[in-house]
N, C-alpha and C positions, 0 to 999 in steps of 0.2 A: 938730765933729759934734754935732750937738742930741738932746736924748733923749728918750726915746717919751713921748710924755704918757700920762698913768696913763688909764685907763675905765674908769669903774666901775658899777655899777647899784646905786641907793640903796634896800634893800628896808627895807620899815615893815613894822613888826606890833605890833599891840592886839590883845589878848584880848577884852576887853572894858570898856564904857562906862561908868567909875567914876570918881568924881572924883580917886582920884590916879593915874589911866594917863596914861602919855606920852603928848600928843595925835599924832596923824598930822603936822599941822601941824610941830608942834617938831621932831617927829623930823626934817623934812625939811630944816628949816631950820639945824639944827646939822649935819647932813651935807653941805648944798651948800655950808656955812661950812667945814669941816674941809677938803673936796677943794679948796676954792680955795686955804685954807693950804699944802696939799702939793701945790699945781700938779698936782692930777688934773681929771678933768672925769667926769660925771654924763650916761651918755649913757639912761640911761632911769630911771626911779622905778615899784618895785612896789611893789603895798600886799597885805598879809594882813589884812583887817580881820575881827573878831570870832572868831577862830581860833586854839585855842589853842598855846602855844608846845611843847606833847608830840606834837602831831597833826603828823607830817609828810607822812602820806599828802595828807592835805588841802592843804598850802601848796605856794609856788612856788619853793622852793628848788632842788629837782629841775630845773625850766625853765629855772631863772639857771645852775646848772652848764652845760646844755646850749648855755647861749649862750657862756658864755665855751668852751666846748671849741669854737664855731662861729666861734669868734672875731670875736662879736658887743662883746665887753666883755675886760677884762682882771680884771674881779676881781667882789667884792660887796662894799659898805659897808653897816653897821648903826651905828644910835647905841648900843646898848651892844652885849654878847656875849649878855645873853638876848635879847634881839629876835629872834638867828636861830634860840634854842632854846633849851627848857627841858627836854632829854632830852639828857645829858651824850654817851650813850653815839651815840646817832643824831647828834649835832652834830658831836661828833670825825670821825664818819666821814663825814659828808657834807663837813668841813673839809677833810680827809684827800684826800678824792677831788679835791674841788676843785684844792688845792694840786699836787695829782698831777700834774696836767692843764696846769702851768703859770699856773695863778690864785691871786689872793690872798683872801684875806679879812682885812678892816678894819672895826673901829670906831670911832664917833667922839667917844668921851667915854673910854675907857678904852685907852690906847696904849701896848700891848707889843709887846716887841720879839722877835718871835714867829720867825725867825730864828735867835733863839739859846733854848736849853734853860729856862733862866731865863724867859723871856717865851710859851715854851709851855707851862710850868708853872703861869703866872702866868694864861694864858686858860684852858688846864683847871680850875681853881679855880673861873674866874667862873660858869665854865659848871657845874661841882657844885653851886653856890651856888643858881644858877639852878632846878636840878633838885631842892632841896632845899624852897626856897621854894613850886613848884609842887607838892609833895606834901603840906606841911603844908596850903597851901591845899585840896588834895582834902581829908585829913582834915579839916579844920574845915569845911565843907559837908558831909560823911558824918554827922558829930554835928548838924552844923542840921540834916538830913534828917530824921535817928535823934528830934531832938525832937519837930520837928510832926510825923513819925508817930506819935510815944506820945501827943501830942494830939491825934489823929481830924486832922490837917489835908494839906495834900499838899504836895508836896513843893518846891513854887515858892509864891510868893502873887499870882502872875497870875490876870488873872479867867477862870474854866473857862466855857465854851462855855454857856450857859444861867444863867448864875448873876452877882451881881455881890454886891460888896464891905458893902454895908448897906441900909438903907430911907430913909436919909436924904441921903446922901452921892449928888450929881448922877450918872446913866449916859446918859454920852452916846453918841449914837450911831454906830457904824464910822466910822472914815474923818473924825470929826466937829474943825471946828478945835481945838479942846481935844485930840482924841483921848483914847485907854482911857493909857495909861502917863503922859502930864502930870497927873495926880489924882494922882499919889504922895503929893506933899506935904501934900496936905489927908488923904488916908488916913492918914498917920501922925501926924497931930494927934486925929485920930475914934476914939472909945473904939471903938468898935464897928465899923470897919476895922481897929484893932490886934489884935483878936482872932482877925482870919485866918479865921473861918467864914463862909463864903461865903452866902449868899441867893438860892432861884431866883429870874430877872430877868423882870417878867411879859411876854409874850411868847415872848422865848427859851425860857425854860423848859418853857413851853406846847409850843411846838413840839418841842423834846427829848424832852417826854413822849410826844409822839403819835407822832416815829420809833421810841420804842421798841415804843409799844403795836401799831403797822402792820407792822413787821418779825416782832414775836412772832405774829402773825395769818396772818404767811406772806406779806404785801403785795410787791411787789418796790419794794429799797430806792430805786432811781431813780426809781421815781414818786412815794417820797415827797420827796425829794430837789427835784424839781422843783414840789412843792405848796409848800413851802417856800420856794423861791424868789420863789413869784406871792406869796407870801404879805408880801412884803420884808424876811428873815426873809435875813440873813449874816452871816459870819464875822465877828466881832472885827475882821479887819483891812478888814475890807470884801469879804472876795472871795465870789463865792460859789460855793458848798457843794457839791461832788459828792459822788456817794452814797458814794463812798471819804470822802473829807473826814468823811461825818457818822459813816461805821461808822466811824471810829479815832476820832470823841469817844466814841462808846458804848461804844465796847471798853472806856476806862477804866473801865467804872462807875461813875464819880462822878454822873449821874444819878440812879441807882440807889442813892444812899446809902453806894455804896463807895470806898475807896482802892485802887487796882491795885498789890502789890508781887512780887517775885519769891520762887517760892518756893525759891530754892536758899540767901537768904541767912545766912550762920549767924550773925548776931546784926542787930541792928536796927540797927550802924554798919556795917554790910557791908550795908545794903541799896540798890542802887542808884535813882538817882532818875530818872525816867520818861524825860528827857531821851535818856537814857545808853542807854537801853534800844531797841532795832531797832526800827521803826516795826511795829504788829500788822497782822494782816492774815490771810487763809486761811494753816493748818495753825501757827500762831502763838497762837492763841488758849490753849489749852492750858500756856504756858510762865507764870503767872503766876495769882496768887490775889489776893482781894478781901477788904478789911479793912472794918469798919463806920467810919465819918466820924464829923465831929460836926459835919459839914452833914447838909439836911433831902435828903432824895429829892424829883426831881420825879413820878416815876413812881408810882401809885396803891398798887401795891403789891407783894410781892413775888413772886407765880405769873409777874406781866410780865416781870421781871429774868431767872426761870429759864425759862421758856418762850425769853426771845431765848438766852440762854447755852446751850442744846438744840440751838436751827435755827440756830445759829454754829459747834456742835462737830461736828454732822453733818456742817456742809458739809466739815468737816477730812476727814472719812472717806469721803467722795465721790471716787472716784477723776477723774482731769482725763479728759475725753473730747470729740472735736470734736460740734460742739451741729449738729444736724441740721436742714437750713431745711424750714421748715415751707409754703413754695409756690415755686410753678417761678423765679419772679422774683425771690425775694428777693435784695438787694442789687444787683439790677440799674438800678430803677424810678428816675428822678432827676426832679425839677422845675427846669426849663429859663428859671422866669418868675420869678426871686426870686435875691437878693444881686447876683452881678456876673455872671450867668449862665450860669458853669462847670457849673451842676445841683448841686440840691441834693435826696440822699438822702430818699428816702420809704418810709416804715414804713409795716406792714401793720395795716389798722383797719376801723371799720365805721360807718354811721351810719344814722340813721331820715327813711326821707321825710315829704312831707304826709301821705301814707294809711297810716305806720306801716309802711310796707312796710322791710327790713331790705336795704343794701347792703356790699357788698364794697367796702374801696377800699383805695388807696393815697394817703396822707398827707403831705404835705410837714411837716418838722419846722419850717421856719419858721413855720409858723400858731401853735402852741402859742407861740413867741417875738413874736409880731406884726410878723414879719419878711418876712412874705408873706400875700397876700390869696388866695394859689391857691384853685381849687375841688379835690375831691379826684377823683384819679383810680378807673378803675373797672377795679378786680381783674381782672373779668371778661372785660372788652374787651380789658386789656393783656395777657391769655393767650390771648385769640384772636389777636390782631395777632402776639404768636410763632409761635404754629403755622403763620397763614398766610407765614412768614416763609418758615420751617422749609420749607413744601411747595412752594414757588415755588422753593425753590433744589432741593427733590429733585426737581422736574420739568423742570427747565435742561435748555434745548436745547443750552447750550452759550454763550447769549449775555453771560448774565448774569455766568458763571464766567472768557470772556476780559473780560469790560471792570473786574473786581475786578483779574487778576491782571494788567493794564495799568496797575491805579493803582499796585497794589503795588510796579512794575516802576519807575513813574516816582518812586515815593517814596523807591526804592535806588538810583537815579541821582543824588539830591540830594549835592552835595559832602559832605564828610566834613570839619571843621573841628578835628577832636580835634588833629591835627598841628599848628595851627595857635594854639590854645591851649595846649599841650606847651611849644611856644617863645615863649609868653607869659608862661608861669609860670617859664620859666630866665630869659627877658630881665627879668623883676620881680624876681627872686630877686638879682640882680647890682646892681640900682639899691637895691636895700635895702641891701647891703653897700658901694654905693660913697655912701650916706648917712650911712651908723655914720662910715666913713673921713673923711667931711667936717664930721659934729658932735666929732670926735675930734679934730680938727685948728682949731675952732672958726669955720669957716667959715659955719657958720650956728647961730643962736640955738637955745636949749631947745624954746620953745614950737614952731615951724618945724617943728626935729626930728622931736617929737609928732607930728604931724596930719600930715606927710607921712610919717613910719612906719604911722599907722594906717591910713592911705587908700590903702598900699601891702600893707601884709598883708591887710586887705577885699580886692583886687582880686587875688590870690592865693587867699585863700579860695574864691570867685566860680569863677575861672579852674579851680579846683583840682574843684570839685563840678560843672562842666560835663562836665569828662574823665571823672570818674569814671561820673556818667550813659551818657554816649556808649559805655562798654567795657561796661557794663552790659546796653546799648537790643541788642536780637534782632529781627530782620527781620521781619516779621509771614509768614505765610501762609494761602494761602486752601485749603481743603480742599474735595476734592474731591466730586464730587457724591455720588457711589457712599455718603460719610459722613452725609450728609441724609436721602438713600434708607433706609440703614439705624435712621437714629435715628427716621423716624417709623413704618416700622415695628416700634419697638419703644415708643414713645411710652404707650400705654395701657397698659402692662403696667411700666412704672417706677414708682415712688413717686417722692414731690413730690422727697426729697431728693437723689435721683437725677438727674430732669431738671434739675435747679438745677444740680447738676456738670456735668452734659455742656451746659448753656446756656453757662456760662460759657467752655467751651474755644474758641467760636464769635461770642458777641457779648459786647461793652463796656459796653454800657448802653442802656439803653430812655428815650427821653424823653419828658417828657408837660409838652403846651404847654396856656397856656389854651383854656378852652372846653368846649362842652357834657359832660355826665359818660359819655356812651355812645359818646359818638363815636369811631373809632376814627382818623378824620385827626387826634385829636389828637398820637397817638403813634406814634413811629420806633423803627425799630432800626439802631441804628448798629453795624456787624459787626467784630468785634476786627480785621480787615487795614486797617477804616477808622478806627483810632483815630489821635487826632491828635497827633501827636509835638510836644513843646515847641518853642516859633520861640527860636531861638539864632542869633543875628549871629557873624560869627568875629573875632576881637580887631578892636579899632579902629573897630568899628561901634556905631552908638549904636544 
């Protein structure tokens, strides 16, 4: 009788990217080395990378139990016992559980014989060891913290959002082959990068200044957000900026010539560092105080600082309320002639003719992006084209009302394919497991393994978010007349935000095709029983 070969899943984890962390690499190559010594086999490899070993909400350990209870694996390898954790108390018990379960856990550099009393002893240990090392490390960052904040400096030496490292030392630009973090080595040769006081970066900081000045002015932050953009004017990492993005660089104040700390800390080694701290944001702002730096302010001066710190705390004390649309259409209006021609949303705006004359329109967003050449649609027209929507159906002879609910009729006749994807998702679910069973048995290679596990959970996923769509989708219906009748008589006496509610219980979207600005053939209305359901094949169709 032959006996079961061991499966194991070889999880990796780095905290992070310092010259003496166990590479990824290593680690994985001493664990496929150890399971082929003990004739196990390696039937998947996770990685936690840049996470740290206390955080267990964040990692996949939780996942790996679940597989071996799924009896996907029979165990978990690490190369040592902190790999899987440096929180003695959480390890134990996610061990614990594990073992419960009938799984093992192994490592592959330190081998106790865990079994007997002695060698559970002996992984207890590692693992206090573990947990002991990771706390001294917080204390020693608590004290680097604790220093450059008695030096006006903050609390990382990353370069902050407007500012860079000296006047001499190269800044190059996002995303640039050098990138922002390969300058290290030159920073710590540069008197004047060793100092850790930052310099506004001209441009950047221009820009910083002027979100703050437009914000404290009352401006709204997405317009500046997007002036900044045209401006070529991104993130460090290259991305660019939404108006969230730029309010949580401003929240810190270090524009403004401050350091953000908390103030509940009772001494300056109990101050936590920004990192650590919840992202700010509305009714947030409030939990934290501002130190003076011994960096320069961009910002001219300080009325700007406390004028934005004002119209940020206000908005705290603004109760949440649904925002009230301000014409019949909003959100309705799409441009039909730009991207891949799904419609693309249009905003409410205005512009000047040759004779100065002022109009109403509706805007495609692609213009502002040079994503579309549309001309702008006309407010005016597309609220007449509703109304006379509106009054053709409250004056239905009756034609108009059977040949909607004839489509509707034929559109609920279309097969139903949910069932059919149901047993696509069991029939995939079985060939996953008779995969594990056959890299277990080593019938097929590692890499194999891979790429036909991944291409089999996608098609699962896939299958998985069709069904769920399907039990979700509601038969459309078309309302009767008697309900048009009444809406338009009561039409003039609604406010805007009213008819916007009862629009939408009725129609899906308004579309505006090229072509003249008045015209009203340019635009449709497509009536919510005519909206058009996703085209889905049922399994096996391409």
């Amino acid at each position: 009788m032959t006996s079961k070969v061991l499966r194991l899943i070889l999880y990796i984890r780095v905290s992070t990217a310092r010259e003496d962390m166990i590479s990824p690499d290593l680690q994985e190559h001493t664990g496929r080395k150890h399971a082929a010594d003990i004739g196990a086999v390696i039937v998947d490899v996770v990685y936690d990378l840049d996470l740290s070993g206390g955080d267990f909400a964040k990692r996949k350990i939780g996942a790996i139990i679940a597989r071996v209870s799924n009896d996907e694996a029979d165990g978990v390898l690490v190369y040592r016992w902190d790999r899987f954790g440096r929180n003695i108390e959480l390890s134990l018990t996610n061990i614990r559980m594990l073992e419960g379960m009938g799984g093992v856990a192994k490592s592959a550099t330190e081998h106790f014989d865990t079994k007997t009393a002695a060698g559970r002893f002996a992984r207890t240990n590692m693992l206090g060891v573990a947990e002991l090392q990771r706390e001294q490390i917080g204390e020693n960052w608590m004290s680097t913290h604790a220093n450059r904040l008695r030096r006006g400096l903050p609390h990382h030496g990353g370069p902050r959002f407007g500012y860079w490292y000296c006047d001499t030392c190269p800044m190059p630009e996002p995303r640039s082959p050098k990138g922002v973090r390969r300058e290290r080595k030159q920073r710590q040769t540069c008197t004047k990068c060793k100092s850790g006081i930052q310099i506004p970066r001209p441009a950047y900081g221009e820009a910083l200044a002027y979100a703050y000045e437009e914000y404290a002015e009352g401006k709204p932050l997405t317009k500046t957000a997007h002036e900044i953009k045209l401006d070529g004017i991104r993130a460090y990492s290259g991305r660019v900026m939404s108006a969230q993005d730029l309010m949580g660089v401003m929240d810190t104040g270090f524009g403004a010539g401050y350091l953000r700390v908390t103030p509940t800390a009772q001494s300056w080694a109990d101050e936590l560092p920004e990192s650590a701290v919840e992202p700010i944001g509305i009714l947030k702002i409030d939990r934290f105080l501002w130190l003076p730096g011994a960096h320069r302010q961009v910002i001219k001066n300080e009325d700007v600082w406390d004028a934005y710190l004002d119209r940020r705390q206000a908005g705290t004390r603004i109760s949440s309320h649904k925002t009230r649309a301000k014409y019949p259409a909003s959100g309705l209006v799409v441009c039909i002639d730009c991207g891949d021609g799904s419609g693309c949303p249009m905003r409410a705006g205005s512009s000047r003719g040759a004779g100065g004359g002022k109009y109403l329109t509706w805007r495609c967003r692609g213009i502002d992006t040079g994503e579309c050449n549309h001309s702008n649609a006309s407010r005016e027209a597309v609220d007449e084209v509703i109304v006379e929507w509106l009054q053709e159906r409250a004056n239905d002879d009756g034609t108009a009302q059977a040949a909607a609910q004839a489509a509707v009729a034929a559109q609920k006749g279309q097969p139903d394919s949910t069932a059919d994807w149901e047993a696509e998702i069991a029939r995939l679910r079985v060939q996953k497991k008779n995969l594990v069973r056959m890299r277990a048995a080593d019938e097929i290679d590692q890499p194999e393994f891979s790429e036909q596990r991944d291409e089999i959970a996608q098609e699962i996923r896939d299958a998985e978010a069709k069904v769920a769509r399907a039990r979700k989708r509601t038969p459309p219906s078309v309302p009767k007349r008697e309900i048009f009748q009444g809406l338009m008589q009561e039409w003039l006496h609604m406010d805007d935000d009213t008819k916007r509610a009862a629009l939408k219980k009725v129609i899906w979207r308004v579309t505006a095709a090229r072509g003249e600005f008045h015209d009203k053939s340019r635009y449709k209305v497509i009536p919510m029983w005519e909206r058009p359901e996703p085209e889905e094949d049922g399994p096996g169709h391409a």
